[in-house]
C-alpha positions as CSV (number, residue, x, y, z in Angstrom):
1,X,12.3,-29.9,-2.3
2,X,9.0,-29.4,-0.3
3,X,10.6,-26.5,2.2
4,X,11.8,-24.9,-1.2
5,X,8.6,-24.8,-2.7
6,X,7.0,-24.0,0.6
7,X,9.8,-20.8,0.7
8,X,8.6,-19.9,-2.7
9,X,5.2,-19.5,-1.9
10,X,6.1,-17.8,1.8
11,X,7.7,-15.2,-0.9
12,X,4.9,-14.9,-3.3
13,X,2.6,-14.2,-0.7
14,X,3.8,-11.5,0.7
15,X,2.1,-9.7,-2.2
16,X,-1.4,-8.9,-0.4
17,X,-3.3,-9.0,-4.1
18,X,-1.1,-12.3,-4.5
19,X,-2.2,-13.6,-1.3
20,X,-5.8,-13.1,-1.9
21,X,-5.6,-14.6,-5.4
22,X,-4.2,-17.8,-3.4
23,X,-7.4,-17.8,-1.0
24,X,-9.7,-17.5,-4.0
25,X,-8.0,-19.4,-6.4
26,X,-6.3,-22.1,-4.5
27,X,-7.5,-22.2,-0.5
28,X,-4.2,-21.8,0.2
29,X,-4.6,-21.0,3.5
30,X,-7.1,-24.2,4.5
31,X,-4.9,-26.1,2.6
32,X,-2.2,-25.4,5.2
33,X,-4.0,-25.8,8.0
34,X,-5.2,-29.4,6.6
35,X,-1.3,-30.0,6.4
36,X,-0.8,-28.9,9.9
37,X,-3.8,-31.2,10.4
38,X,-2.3,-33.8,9.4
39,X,1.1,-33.5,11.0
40,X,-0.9,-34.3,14.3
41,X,0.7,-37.2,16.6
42,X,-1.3,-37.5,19.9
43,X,-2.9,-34.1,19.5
44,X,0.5,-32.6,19.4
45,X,1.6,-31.2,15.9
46,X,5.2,-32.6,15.2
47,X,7.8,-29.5,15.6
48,X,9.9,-30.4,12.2
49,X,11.0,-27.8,9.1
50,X,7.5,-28.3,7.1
51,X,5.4,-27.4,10.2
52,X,7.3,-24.6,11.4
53,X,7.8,-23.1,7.6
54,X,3.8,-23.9,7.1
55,X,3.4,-22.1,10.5
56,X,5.3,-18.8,9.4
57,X,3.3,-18.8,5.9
58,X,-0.2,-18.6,8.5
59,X,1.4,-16.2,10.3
60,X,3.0,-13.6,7.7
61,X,-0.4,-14.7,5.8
62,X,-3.5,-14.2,8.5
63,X,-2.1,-10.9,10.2
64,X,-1.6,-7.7,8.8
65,X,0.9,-5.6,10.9
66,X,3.9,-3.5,10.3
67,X,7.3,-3.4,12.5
68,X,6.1,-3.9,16.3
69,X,2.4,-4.8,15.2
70,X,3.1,-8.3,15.0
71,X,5.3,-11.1,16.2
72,X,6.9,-13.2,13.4
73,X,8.0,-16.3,14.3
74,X,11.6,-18.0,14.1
75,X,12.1,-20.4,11.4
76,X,15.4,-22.5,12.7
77,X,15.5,-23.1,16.5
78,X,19.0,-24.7,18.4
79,X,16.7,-25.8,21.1
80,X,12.8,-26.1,22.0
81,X,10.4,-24.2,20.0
82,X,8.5,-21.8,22.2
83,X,6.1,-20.5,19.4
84,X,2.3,-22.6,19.6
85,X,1.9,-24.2,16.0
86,X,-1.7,-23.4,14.2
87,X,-3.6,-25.5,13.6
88,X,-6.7,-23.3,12.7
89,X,-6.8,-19.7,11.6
90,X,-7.5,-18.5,15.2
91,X,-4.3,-17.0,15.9
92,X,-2.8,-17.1,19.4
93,X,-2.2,-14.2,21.6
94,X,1.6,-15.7,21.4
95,X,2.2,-13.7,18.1
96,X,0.9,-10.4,19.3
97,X,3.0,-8.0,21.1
98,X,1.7,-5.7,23.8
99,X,-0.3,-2.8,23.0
100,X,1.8,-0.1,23.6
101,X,-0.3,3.0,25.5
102,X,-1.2,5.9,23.1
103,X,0.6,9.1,24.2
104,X,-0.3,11.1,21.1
105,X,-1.9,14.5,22.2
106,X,-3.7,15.9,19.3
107,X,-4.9,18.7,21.5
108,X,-2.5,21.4,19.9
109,X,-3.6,19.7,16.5
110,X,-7.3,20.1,17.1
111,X,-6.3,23.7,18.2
112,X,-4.6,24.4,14.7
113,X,-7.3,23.0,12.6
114,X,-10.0,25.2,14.0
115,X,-7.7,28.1,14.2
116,X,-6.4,27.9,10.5
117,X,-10.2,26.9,9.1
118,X,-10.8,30.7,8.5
119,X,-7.5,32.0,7.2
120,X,-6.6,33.0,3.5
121,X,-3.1,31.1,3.3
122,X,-4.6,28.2,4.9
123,X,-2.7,25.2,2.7
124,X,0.6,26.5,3.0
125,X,0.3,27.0,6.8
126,X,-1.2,23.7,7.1
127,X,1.4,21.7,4.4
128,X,4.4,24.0,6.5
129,X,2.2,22.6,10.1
130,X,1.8,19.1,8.8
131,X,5.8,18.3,8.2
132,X,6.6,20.2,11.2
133,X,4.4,17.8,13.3
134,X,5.5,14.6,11.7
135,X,9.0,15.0,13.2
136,X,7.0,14.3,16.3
137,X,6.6,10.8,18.3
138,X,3.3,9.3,18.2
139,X,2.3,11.9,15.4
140,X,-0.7,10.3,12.9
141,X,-2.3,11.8,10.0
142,X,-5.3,12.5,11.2
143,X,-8.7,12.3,9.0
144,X,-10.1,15.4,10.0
145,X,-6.9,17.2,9.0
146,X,-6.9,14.4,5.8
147,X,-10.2,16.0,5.1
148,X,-9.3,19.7,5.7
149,X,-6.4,19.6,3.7
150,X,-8.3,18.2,0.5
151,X,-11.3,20.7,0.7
152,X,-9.0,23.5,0.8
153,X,-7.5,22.5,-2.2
154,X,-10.5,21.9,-4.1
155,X,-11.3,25.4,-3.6
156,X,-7.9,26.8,-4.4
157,X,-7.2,24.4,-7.5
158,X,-10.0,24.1,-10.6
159,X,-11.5,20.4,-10.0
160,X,-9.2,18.1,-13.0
161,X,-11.8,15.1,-13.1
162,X,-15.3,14.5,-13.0
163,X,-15.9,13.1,-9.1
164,X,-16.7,9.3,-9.2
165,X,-20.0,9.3,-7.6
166,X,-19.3,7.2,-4.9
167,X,-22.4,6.6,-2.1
168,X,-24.2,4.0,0.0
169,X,-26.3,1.5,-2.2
170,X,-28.5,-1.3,-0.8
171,X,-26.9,-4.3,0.1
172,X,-29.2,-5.9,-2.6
173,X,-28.1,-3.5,-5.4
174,X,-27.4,-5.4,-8.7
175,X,-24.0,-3.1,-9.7
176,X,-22.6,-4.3,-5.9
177,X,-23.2,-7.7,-5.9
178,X,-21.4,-8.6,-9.4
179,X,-18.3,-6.5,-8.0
180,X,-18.8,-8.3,-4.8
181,X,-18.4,-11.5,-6.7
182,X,-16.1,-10.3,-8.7
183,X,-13.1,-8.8,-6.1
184,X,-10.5,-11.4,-5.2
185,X,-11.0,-13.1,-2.1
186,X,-13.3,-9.7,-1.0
187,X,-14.2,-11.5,2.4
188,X,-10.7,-12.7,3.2
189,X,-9.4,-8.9,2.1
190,X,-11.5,-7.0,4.5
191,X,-11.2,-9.5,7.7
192,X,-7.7,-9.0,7.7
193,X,-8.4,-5.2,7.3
194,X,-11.2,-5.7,10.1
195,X,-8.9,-7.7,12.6
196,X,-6.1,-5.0,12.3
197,X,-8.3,-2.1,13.0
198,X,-9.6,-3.4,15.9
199,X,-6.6,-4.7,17.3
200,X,-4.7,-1.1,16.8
201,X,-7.8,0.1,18.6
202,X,-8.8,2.2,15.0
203,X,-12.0,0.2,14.7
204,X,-14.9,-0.2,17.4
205,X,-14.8,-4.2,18.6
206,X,-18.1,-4.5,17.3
207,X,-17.3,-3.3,14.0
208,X,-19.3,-5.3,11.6
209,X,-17.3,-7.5,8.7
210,X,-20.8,-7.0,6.4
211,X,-19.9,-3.1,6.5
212,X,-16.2,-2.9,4.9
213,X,-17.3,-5.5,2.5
214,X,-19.9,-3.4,1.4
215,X,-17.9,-0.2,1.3
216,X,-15.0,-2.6,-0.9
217,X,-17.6,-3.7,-3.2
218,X,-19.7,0.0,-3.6
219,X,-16.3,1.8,-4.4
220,X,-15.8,-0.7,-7.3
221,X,-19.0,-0.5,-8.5
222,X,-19.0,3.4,-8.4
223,X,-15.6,3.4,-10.4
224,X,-16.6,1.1,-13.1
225,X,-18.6,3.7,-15.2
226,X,-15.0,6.2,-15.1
227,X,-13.8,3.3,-16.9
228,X,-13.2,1.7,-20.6
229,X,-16.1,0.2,-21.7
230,X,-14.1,-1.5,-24.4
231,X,-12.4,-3.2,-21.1
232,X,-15.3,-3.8,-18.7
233,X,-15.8,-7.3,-20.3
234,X,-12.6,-8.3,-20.5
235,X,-12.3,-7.6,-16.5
236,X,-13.5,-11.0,-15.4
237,X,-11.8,-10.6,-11.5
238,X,-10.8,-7.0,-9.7
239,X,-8.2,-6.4,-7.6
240,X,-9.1,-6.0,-3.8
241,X,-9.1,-1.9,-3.5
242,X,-6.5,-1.3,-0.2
243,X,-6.7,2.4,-0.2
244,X,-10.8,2.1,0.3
245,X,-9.8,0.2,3.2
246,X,-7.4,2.3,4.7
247,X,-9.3,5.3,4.2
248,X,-12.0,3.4,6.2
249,X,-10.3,3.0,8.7
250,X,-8.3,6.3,9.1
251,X,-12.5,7.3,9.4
252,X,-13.1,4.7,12.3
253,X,-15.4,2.5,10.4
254,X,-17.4,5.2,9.2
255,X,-18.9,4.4,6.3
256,X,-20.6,7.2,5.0
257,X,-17.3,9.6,6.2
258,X,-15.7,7.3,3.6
259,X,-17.9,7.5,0.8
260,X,-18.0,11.2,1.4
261,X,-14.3,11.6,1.3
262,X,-13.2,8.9,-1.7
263,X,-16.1,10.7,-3.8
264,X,-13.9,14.6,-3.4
265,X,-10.7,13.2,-3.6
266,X,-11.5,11.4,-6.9
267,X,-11.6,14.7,-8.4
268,X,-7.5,15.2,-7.8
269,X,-4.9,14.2,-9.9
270,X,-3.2,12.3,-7.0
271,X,-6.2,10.0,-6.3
272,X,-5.3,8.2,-9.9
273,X,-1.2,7.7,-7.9
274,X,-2.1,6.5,-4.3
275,X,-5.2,5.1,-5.3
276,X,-4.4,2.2,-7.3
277,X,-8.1,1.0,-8.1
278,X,-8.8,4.9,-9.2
279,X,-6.6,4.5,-12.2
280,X,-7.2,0.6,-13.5
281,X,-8.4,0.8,-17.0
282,X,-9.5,4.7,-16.2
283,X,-11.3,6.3,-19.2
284,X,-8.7,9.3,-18.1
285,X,-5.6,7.1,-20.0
286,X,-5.3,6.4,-23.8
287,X,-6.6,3.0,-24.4
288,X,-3.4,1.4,-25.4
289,X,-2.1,2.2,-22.1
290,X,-5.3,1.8,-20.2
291,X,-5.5,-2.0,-21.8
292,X,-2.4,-3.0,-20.4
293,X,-2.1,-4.1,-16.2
294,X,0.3,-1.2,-15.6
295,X,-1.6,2.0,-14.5
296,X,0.2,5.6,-14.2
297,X,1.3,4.5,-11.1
298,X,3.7,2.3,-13.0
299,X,4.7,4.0,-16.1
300,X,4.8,7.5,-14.4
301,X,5.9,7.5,-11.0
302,X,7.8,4.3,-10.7
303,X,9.6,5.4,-13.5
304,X,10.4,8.7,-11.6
305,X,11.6,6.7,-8.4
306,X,14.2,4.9,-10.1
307,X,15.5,8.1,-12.2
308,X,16.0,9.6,-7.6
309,X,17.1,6.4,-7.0
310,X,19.8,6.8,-9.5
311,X,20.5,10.6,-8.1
312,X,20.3,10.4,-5.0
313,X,21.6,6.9,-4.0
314,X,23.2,5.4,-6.4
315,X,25.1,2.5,-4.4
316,X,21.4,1.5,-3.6
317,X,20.5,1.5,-7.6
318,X,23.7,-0.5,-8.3
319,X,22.5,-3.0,-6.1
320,X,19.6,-3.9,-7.3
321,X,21.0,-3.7,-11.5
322,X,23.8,-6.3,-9.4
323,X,21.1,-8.0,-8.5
324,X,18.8,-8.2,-11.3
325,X,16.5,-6.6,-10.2
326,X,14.8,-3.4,-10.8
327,X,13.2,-1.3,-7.7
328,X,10.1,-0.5,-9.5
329,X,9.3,-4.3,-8.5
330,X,9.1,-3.2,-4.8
331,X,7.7,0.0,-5.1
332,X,4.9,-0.8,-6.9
333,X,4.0,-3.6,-4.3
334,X,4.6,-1.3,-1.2
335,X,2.6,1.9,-3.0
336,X,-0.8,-0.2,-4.2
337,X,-1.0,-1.9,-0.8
338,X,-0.8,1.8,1.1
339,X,2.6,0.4,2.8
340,X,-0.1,-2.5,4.6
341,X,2.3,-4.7,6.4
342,X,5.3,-2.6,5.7
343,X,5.0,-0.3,7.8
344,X,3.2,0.4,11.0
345,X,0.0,1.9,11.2
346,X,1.2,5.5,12.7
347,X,3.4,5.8,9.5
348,X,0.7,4.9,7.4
349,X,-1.5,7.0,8.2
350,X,1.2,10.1,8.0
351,X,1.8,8.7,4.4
352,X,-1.8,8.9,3.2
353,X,-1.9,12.8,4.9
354,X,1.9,13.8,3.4
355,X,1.0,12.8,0.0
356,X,-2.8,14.0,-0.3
357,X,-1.2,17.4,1.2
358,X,2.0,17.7,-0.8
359,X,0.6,15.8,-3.9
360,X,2.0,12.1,-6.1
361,X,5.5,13.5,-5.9
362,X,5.7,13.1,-1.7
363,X,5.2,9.0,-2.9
364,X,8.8,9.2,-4.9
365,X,10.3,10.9,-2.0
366,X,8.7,8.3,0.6
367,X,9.4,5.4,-0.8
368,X,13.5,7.1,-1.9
369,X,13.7,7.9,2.2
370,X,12.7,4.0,3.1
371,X,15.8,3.0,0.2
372,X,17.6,5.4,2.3
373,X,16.7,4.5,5.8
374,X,17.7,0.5,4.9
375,X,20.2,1.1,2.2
376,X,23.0,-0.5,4.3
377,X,20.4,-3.8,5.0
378,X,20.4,-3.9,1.1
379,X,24.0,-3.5,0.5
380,X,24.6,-6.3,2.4
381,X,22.0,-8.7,1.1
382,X,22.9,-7.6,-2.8
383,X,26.1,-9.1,-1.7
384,X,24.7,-12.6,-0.7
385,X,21.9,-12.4,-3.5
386,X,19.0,-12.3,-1.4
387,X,17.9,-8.4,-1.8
388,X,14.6,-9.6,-2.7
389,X,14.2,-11.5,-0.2
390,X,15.0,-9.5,2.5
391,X,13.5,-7.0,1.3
392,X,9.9,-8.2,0.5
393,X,10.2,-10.6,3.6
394,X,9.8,-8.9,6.6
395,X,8.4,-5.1,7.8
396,X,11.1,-2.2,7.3
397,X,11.9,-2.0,11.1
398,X,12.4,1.3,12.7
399,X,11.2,3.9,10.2
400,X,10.1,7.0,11.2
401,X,8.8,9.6,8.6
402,X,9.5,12.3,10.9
403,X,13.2,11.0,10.6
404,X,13.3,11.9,6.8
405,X,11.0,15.3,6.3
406,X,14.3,17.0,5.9
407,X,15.4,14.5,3.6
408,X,12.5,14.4,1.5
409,X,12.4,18.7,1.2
410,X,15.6,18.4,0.1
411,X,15.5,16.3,-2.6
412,X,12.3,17.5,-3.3
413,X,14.0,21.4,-4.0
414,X,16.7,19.1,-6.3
415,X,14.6,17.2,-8.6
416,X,10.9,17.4,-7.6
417,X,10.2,19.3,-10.3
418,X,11.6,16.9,-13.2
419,X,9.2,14.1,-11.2
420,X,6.4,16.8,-10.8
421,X,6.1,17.5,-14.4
422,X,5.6,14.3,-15.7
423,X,3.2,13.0,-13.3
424,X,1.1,15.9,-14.3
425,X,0.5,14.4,-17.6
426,X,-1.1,11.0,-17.2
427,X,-2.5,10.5,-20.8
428,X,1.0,9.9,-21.8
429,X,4.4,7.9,-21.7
């Protein structure tokens, strides 16, 4: 009975904002060290089935890392178990696979931004560039091209929202400290977003832990006055903002590059899809709908994900109606996280720059391409009943974005426009 309940709660938290409402709520994670703790027999823990599931839970729970980023450790095992048991939340070099050498050349990238900076048919060049270089190895969205693509398009498209007036604030503002207090686990959040970075080499080593914090709890505050004010009160606890922190890294830990960047993009009708915090209880939503937990995230594009699920693969939608299941359940997870322990960083990072380039639709067709690329994974677990499981378990191995551009453009020319129409209207069912 204990390894189930201990498998139930390996499953809950492989929700990030589940996770963190574990830290804050319950210590879950010193509370499973003090187990390991306990298991201790001559200074060795015991190697049984509640100290290796406790040890996987630590694992899956204190390091953020897509397919190849991390090293996940077996649960059952015939023989001796190789894997060191923690005992602490240091984590041992044992579950970190080498770092592989960075062969991306962004030279002829560099070339094509300062070479397309002046020219009238810029954004289509750059949207036509952009999926041409993601079929590439080693290709990443890069921030400067992030940040290209998003002020051309501010110029070329009338500004839909008022910018949320996002900029450094002292550490001992009044507005930032009751969001500080007030963000799940905020601390917990942006070490694990800290250690990542600077493991991938995205972050300096000395990047400070103070500095994200403040960046987390600054964005909050700055989005709080876009908001109901009927619903402010009501808001006791915030959700732990994951596209801020991706953002700050794609910028290297550059705060003010951040700040500078979430303040323009604000203004776009995508930042209320890919940025899930940009769209809680937004003053830009009816208050009915803005009262509820679901954002347009939810009710809009979701929606549209299982209508292309349906289309496009419909042996994948039968399996999850088989199942019980419906695949709004995953996406939503995967999209408010920014894909964080998904997938790897390199197809992150191309995911933030398709969709802020090609607009909310580009997240229907990612997130249809991932059904597509494990479709035959899911086939087979719908047949043993454990699709959510394996699903929501472990990283989605092997996907490659520039594997699916065709894909995506395809489906896109089929029924992007059904999905493009009603994302355009976010006041509405």
């Amino acid at each position: 009975m204990q390894i189930f309940g201990l498998r139930i709660i390996s499953i809950l938290l492989t929700c990030l904002d589940t996770l963190l409402y574990f830290v804050h709520r319950y210590d879950i994670i010193e509370f499973l060290v003090s187990s390991q703790l306990q298991s201790k027999t001559n200074g060795q823990i015991i190697v049984d089935e509640m100290t290796i599931e406790r040890n996987q839970i630590l694992v899956r729970s204190l390091i953020l890392g897509g397919f190849g980023e991390k090293i996940i450790p077996p649960r059952m095992t015939e023989t001796s178990y190789s894997f060191p048991l923690l005992d602490s939340t240091t984590i041992p070099d044992a579950y970190f696979p080498a770092k592989p050498s960075d062969t991306k050349d962004d030279t002829k990238l560099s070339n094509m931004v300062q070479e397309a900076s002046g020219s009238g048919t810029w954004l289509d060049k750059t949207r036509a560039f952009i999926k041409a270089a993601c079929r590439k190895p080693h290709f990443n969205g890069h921030i400067g091209l992030i940040e290209l693509v998003l002020k051309y398009q501010l110029q070329e498209n009338k500004l839909l929202f008022k910018q949320v007036e996002v900029a450094r604030k002292a550490d001992d503002d009044d507005d930032v400290n009751k969001k500080k207090k007030r963000i799940y686990s905020v601390e917990f959040g942006s070490r694990l977003l800290l250690d990542y970075g600077i493991r991938l080499g995205i972050l300096p080593p000395e990047s400070p832990l103070t500095d994200l914090i403040h960046v987390i709890s600054t964005t909050a505050a700055a989005l709080t006055p876009h908001q109901h004010k009927e619903l402010e009160s009501n808001s006791e606890i915030t959700r732990f903002d994951w596209f801020t922190g991706v953002i700050y890294l794609l910028c290297g830990g550059n705060s003010s590059r951040t700040f500078s960047f979430l303040q323009s993009f604000s203004s776009t009708l995508t930042s209320f899809y890919v940025w899930d915090a940009r769209a809680i209880h937004s003053a830009h939503v009816p208050l009915p709908l803005a009262s509820s937990s679901a954002t347009v995230l939810y009710y809009k594009l979701c929606h549209g994900i299982e209508h292309l699920l349906t289309k496009t693969l419909p042996m994948v939608s039968s399996a999850f109606r088989m199942s019980g299941l419906v695949p709004t359940h995953v996406v939503r997870r995967w999209l408010s996280s920014c894909f964080l322990n998904v997938l790897p960083w390199q197809e992150i990072s191309t995911y933030i720059l398709l969709v802020i380039s090609e607009g909310p639709v580009y997240m229907a067709l990612f997130c249809v391409a991932i059904f597509k690329h494990i479709k035959m994974k899911l086939l087979h677990s719908s047949t043993y009943h454990t699709l959510l499981y394996d699903i929501l378990q472990d990283p989605i191995e092997d996907f490659h974005v520039g594997d699916y551009v065709d894909y995506m453009q395809d489906v896109d020319k089929t029924y992007g426009d059904i999905i493009r129409e009603d994302v355009e209207s976010i006041g509405t069912c």
